[in-house]
C-alpha positions, 0 to 999 in steps of 0.5 A: 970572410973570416980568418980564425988563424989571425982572427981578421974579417975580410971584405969580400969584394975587395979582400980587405981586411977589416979588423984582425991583425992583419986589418989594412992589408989586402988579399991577392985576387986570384981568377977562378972559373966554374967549370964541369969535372968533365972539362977539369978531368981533360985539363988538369988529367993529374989534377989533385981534387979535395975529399970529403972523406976528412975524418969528421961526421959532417954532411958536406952536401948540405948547407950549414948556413941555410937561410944566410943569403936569403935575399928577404932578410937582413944581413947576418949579424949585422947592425948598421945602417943598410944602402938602399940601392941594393937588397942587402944579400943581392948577388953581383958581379964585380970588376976592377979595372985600371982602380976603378970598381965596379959591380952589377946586379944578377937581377938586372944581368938576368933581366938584360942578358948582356950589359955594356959598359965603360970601366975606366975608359975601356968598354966591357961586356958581361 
């Protein structure tokens, strides 16, 4: 994630910044959930939702970085040396819990359906 107003580049799974003026400092995790427009209507029937009607001529139904997160390809401007545990663009869910980190592949969720485990001594099921 890139933050033009004081130029720091954060990690996303751990929202630190990285480089920037505000590199060393660390985003509040906020929860968010995916949820249908049905089920936000009924919850939230004052709720506010953002327009797409923003002043510019951009198409906000298609994907400007198309070919980003493809799964086959290196990761965008990136020149390091890569982990090979994962493919580079795989998706995962991640967890903290009591300062350990923990992260598990869609690949392998989608295989298992349902993954146990212990994060920090305490048992959790995806």
């Amino acid at each position: 994630m890139w933050d033009r107003q004081t130029e720091s580049w954060w990690q996303q799974a751990g929202g630190d910044a990285l480089v920037g003026e505000l590199a060393g400092k660390r985003l509040d995790m906020l929860p968010a959930s995916i949820i249908s427009w049905a089920e936000f209507r009924q919850q939230q029937p004052r709720g506010s939702v953002l327009s797409r009607d923003t002043g510019y001529t951009r198409n906000y139904g298609r994907n400007p970085y198309v070919g980003y997160d493809r799964i086959d390809q290196s990761p965008f401007l990136f020149d390091g040396k890569l982990d090979s545990r994962l493919s580079p663009m795989e998706r995962v869910v991640a967890m903290s819990l009591g300062g350990e980190d923990v992260a598990y592949p869609f690949s392998v969720l989608g295989e298992r359906r349902v993954a146990a485990d212990q994060v920090d001594g305490q048992p959790v099921v995806l």
